[in-house]
N, C-alpha and C positions, 0 to 999 in steps of 0.2 A: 504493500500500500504506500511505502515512501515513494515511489518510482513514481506513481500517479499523482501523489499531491506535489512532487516535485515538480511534474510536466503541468498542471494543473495550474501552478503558481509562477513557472517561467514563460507562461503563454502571456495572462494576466499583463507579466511585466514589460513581455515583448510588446504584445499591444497600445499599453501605454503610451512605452518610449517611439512610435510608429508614430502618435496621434502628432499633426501640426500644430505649431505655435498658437496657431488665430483657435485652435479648438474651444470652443464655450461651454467647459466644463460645470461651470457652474448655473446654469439655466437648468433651469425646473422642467421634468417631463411629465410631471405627472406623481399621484402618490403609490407607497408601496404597499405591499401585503400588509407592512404595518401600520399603516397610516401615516407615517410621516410621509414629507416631501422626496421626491428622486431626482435627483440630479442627473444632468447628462453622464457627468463619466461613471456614475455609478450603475446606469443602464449601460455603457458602456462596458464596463468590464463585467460587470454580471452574466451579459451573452456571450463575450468571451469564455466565460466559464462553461457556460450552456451547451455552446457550440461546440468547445473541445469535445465534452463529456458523451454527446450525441454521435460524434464524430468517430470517437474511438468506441463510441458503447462498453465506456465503466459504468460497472454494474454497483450502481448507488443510486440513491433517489437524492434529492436538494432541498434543502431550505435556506432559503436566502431571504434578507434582507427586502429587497426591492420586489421581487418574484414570487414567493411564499414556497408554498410546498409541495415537489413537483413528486410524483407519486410514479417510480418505473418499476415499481418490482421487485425493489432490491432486498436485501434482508439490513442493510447498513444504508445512512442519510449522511450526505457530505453537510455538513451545518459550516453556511459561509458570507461572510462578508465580504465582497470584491474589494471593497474600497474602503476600509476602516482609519476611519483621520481624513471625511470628506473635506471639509472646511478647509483643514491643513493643506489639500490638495489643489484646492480651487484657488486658495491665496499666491499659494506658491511656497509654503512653507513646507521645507523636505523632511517630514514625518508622516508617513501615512502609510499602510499595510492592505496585503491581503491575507484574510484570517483564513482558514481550513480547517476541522475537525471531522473525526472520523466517528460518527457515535449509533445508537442502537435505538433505544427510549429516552433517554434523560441523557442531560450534562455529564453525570456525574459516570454514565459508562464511556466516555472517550475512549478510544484506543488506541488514535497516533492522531497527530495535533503536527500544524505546520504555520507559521506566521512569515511573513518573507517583507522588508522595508524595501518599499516598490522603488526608492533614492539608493538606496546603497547597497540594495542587494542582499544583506546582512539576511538570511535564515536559521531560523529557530525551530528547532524540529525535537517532537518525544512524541515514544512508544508506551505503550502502559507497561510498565515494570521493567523500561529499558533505560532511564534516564534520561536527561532532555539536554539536547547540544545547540552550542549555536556554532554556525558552518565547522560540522563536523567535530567540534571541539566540545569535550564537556561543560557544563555551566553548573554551578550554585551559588544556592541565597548563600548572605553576607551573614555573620556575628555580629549582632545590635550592638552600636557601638556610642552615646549619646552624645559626644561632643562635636561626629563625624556625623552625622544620621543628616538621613536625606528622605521625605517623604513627596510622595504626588499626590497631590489633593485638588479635588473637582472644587472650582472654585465661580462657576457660572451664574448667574443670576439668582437663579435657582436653589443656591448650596444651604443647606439646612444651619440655624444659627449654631449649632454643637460643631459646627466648620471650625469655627475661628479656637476650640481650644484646642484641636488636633493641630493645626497650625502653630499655635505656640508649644507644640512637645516637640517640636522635632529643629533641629541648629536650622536644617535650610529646608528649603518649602521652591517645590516647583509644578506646572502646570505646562502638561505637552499636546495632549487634545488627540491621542490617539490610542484608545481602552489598551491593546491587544499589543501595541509595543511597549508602552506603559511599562503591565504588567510582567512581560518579558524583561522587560528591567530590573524588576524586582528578583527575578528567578536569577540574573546571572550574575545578583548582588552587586549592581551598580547603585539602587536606591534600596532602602530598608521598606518601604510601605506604599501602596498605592489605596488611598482611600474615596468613598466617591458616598454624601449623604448628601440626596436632592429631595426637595421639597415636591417637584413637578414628577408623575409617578411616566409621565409621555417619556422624561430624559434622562428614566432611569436606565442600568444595563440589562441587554437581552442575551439572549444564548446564541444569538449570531456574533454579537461581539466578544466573547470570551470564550467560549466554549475551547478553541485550541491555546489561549493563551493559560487556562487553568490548569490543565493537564502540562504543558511546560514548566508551569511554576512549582505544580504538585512534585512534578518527576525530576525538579530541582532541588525539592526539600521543602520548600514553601510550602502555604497554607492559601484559601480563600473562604472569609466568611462572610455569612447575614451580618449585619448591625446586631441583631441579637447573641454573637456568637456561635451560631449555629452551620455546620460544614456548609459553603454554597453550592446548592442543586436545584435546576428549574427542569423541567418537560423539553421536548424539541418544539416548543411553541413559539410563534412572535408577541403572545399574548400574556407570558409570564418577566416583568420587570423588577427590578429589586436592586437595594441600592448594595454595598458590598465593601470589605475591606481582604485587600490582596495582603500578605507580609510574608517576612522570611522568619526569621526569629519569632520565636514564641512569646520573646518580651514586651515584642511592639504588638500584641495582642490585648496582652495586659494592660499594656501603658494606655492604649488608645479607647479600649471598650468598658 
């Protein structure tokens, strides 16, 4: 299965890097399965994905983002985000991904998980119970370290007031605007923490946006939970949101909940 989320995510990127300058990525097409807005490149690379998958007839079914739930037969659903960090993309700002997860019924069965930074190329790939690499190299979470500590925090409109004391736990405080590279950040212990409590239940995170980046982070050694502390697990639905904190250390569990 890495061989196809490989090809799956190098088309994605070929793509991309194919579209011309003048392309108007950010123009509205319409909205998705989940009711948010779609954006050009995000119908963009979604068919990209479509098309491969038809093309070669991998035997998976889809749930995406923009498309919802394409029903082939499979015993296994690619759960995917073409374009994860749209905003980031449409500015111009080089952080943005394509997410991939390999799963069954729920998040929490993942099997292989693949996230690829569509700017640098950089991929992060794990197997269940095989550990999680990025280009090929092993990765893990960091030792909480407080002096050093570095958390991401969703800090939008929207951020619930219990934002600003997470904020003051940690030395530095940053804000990247991309769930699934994020996260992967926390797995290869670049940042201690990605935390995300919104108020608006629309901008909370789905299971197309994390679903491969939890399993990289799990098979780093990291954790993902509810705000209540409870392991995070949603359905393969576009219809289940929840807000989440990512960590490596068991300390910054404690510190923050």
């Amino acid at each position: 299965m890495k061989a196809e989320l490989n090809r799956i995510a190098d088309e994605v990127m070929r793509r991309y890097r194919e579209l011309p300058k003048d392309f108007a990525g950010h123009v509205k097409v319409g909205r998705g399965a989940s009711g948010s807005e779609t954006s050009k490149i995000d119908k963009y690379a979604e068919d990209a994905v479509i098309d491969l998958i038809e093309r070669e007839d991998i035997d998976l079914n889809v749930l995406s983002e923009e498309i919802g739930y394409i029903d082939r037969g499979a015993k296994k659903t690619l759960v995917l985000d073409p374009i994860d960090g749209t905003l980031n993309c449409t500015h111009g700002i080089p952080f943005f991904s394509v997410s991939l997860a390999i799963c069954t019924e729920r998040m929490s069965d993942c099997g292989y998980a693949l996230v690829k930074n569509l700017v640098s190329g950089d991929t992060y790939y794990a197997r269940r119970g095989g550990g999680a690499v990025l280009n090929s190299h092993r990765i893990a979470i960091a030792k909480y370290r407080e002096d050093e500590s570095v958390f991401i925090v969703y800090d939008g409109k929207d951020a619930a007031p219990e934002t600003e004391a997470v904020r003051n736990t940690s030395s530095r405080v940053r804000t990247m605007g991309c769930a699934s590279l994020e996260m992967c950040m926390v797995a290869q212990g670049a940042v201690d923490a990605h935390y995300m409590n919104c108020t608006n239940p629309r901008r909370m995170i789905r299971v197309v946006d994390i679903a491969a980046s939890a399993l990289i982070l799990r098979e780093a050694g990291g954790e993902l939970c509810d705000l209540e502390g409870n392991k995070y697990d949603v359905r393969l639905s576009l219809d289940d949101r929840k807000n989440f904190l990512a960590y490596g250390d068991p300390i910054v569990k404690e510190l923050i909940l």
